[in-house]
VOBA-1610 file (N, C-alpha, C; in pm, whole numbers, padded with zeros to 5 digits, always signed):
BEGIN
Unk-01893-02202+01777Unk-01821-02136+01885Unk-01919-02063+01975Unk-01931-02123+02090Unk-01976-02039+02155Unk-01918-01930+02282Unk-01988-01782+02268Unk-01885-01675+02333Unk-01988-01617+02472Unk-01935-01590+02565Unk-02020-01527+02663Unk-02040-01350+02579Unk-02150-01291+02626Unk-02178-01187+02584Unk-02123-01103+02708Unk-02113-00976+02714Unk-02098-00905+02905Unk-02251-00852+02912Unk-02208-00894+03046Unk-02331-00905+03170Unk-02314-00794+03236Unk-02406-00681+03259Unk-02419-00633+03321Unk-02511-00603+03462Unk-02480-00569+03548Unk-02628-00566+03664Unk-02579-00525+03806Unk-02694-00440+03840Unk-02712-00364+03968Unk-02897-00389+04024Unk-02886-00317+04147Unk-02991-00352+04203Unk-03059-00278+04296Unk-03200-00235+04339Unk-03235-00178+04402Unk-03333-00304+04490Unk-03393-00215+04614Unk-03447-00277+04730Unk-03521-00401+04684Unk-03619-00394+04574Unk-03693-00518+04543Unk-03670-00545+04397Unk-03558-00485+04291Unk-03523-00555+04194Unk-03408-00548+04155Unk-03384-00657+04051Unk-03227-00670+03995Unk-03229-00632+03858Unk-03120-00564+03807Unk-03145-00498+03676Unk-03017-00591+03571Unk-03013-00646+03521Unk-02946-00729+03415Unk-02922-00689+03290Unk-02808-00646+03228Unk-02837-00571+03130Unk-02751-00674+03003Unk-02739-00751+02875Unk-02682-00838+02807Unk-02647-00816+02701Unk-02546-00711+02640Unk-02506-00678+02545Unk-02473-00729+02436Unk-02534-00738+02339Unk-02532-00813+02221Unk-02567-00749+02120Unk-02491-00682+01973Unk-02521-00592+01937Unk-02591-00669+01774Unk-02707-00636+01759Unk-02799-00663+01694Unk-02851-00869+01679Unk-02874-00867+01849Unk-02908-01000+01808Unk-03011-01081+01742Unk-03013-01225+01714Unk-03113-01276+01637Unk-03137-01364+01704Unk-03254-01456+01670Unk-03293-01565+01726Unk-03261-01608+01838Unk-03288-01500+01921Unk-03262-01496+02112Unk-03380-01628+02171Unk-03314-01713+02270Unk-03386-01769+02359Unk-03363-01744+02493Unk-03456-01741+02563Unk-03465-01660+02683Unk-03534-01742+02809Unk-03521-01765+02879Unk-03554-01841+02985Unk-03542-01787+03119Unk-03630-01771+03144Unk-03648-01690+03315Unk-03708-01794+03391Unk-03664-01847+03512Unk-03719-01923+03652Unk-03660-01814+03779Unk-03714-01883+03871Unk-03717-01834+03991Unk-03592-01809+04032Unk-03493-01921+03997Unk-03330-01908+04047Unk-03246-01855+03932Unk-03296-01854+03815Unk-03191-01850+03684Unk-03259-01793+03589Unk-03117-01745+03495Unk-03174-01660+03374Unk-03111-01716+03270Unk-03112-01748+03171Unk-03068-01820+03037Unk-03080-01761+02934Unk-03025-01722+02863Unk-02985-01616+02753Unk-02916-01702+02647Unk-02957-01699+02526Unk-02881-01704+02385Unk-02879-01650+02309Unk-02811-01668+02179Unk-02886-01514+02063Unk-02732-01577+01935Unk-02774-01517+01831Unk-02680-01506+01738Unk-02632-01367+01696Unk-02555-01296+01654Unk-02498-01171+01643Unk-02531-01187+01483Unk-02585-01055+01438Unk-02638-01049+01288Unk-02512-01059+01221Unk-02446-01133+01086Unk-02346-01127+01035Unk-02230-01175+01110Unk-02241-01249+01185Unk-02116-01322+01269Unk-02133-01480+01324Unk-02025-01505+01279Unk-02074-01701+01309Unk-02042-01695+01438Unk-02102-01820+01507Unk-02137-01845+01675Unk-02283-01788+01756Unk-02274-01830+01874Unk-02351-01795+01924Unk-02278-01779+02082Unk-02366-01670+02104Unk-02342-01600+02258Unk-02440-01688+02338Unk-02419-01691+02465Unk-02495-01762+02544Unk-02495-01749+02688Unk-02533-01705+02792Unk-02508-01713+02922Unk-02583-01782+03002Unk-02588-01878+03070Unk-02627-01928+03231Unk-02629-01864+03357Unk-02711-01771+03440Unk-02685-01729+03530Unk-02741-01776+03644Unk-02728-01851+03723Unk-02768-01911+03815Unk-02750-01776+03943Unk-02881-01756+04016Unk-02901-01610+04050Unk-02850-01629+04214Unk-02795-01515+04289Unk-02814-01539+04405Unk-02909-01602+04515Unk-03033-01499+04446Unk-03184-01525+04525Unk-03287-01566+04447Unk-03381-01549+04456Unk-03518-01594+04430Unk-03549-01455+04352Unk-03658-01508+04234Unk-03723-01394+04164Unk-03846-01465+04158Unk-03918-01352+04076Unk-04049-01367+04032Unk-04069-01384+03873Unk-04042-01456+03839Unk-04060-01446+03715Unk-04133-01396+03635Unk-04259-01407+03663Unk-04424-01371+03621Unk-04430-01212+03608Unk-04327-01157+03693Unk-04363-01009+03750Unk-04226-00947+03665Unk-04143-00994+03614Unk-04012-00952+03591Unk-04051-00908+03400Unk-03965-00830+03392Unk-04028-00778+03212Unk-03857-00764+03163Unk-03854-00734+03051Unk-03741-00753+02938Unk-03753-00658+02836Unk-03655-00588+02800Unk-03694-00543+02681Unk-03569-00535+02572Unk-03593-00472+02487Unk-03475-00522+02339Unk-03441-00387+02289Unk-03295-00357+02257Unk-03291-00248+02170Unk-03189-00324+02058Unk-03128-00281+01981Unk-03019-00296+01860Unk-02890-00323+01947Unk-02832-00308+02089Unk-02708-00294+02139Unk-02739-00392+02254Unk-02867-00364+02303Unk-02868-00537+02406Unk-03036-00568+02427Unk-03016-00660+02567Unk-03126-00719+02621Unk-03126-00616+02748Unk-03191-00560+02795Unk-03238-00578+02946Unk-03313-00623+03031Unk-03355-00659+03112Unk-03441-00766+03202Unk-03454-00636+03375Unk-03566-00671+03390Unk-03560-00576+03572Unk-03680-00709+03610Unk-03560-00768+03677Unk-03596-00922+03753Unk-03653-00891+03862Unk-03779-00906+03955Unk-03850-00867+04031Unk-03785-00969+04130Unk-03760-00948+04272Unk-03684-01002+04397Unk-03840-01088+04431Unk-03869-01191+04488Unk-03935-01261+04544Unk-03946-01183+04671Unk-03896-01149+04766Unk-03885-01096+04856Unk-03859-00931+04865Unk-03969-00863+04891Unk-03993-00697+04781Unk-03880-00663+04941Unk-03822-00720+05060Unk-03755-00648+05171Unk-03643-00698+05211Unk-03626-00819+05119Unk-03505-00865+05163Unk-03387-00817+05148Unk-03292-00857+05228Unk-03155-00760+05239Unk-03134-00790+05102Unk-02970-00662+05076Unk-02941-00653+04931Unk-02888-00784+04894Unk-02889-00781+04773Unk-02770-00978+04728Unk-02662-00906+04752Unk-02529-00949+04797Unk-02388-00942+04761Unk-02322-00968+04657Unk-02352-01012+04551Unk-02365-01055+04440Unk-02493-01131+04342Unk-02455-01093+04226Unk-02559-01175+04074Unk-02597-01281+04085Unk-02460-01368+04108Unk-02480-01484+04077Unk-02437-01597+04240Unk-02480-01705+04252Unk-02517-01788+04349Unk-02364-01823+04393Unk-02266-01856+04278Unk-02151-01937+04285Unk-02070-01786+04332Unk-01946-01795+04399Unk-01884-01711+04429Unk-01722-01673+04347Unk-01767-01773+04241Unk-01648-01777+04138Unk-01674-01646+04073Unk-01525-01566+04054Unk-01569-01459+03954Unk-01573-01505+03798Unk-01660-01437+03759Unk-01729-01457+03620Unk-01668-01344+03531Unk-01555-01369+03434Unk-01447-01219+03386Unk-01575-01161+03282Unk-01715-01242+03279Unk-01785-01129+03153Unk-01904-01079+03253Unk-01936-01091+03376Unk-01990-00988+03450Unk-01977-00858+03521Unk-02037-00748+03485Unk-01951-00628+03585Unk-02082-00583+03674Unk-02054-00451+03735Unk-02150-00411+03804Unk-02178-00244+03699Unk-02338-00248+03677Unk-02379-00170+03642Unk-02416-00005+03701Unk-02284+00023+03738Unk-02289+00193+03818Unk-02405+00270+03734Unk-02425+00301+03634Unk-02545+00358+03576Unk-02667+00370+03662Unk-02675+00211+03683Unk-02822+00215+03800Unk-02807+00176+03927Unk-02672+00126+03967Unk-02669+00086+04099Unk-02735+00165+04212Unk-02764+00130+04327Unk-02793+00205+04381Unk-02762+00141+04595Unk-02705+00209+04609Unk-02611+00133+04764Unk-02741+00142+04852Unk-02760-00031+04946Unk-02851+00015+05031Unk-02891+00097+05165Unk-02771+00166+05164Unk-02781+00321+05267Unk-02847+00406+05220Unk-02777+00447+05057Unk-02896+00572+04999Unk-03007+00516+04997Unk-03102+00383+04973Unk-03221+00328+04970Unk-03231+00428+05079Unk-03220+00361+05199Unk-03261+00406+05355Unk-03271+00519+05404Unk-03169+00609+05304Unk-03133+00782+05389Unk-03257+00796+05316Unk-03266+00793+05192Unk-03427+00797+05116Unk-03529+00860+05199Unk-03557+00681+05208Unk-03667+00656+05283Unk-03661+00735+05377Unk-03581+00769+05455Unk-03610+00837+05590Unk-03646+00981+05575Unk-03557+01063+05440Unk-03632+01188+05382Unk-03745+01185+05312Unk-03797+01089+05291Unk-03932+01085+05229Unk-04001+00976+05235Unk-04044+00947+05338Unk-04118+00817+05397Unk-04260+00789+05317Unk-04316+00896+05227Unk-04405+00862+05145Unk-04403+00837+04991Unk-04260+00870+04916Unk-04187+00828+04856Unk-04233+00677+04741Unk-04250+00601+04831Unk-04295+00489+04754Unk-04425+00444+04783Unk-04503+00528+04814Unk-04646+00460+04826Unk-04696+00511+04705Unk-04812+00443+04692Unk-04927+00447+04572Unk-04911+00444+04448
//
């Protein structure tokens, strides 16, 4: 049986934050390209496997993008190919809603506050 896990993710000016809840997974495979993210895993003590396909809005960097693991999920901060391009309107490419993706308010961040930011502190992101 295979089950979608929930997807979480928000985003700032040049990255996307993906968050994949899976609570103590095993034998995760993981696949990052430029357009897509591929996720599997087994749940310790539970038959099936979780699995997601995310075919991405935009372009990433793969090379530049990092992941990390706790006991409750995956997270990923997918680096944008384009460190200025406008925000995505969505995760994923297809415009079908997906009932195991939400938006991650924790880190979201709207691209006005980016901008009011920047404009109070124009040195902010250098160095």
């Amino acid at each position: 049986v295979v089950k979608h896990p929930k997807v979480l993710w928000a985003q700032d000016k040049s990255n996307v934050f993906v968050t994949i809840e899976v609570f103590e997974a095993k034998e995760e495979k993981i696949q990052l390209e430029a357009n897509r993210l591929s996720f599997s895993c087994q749940q310790a003590g539970l038959p099936g496997i979780y699995a997601v396909d995310l075919e991405l809005y935009g372009q990433i960097k793969p090379d530049f993008s990092s992941k990390t693991r706790t006991d409750r999920h995956w997270a990923f901060v997918l680096v944008k190919e384009e460190a200025d391009a406008p925000f995505w309107p969505r995760l994923l490419k297809s415009t079908v809603k997906a009932p195991f993706l939400a938006t991650d308010f924790s880190k979201w961040r709207d691209e006005d506050e980016v901008e009011e930011e920047e404009k109070a502190n124009p040195f902010a992101n250098m160095g």
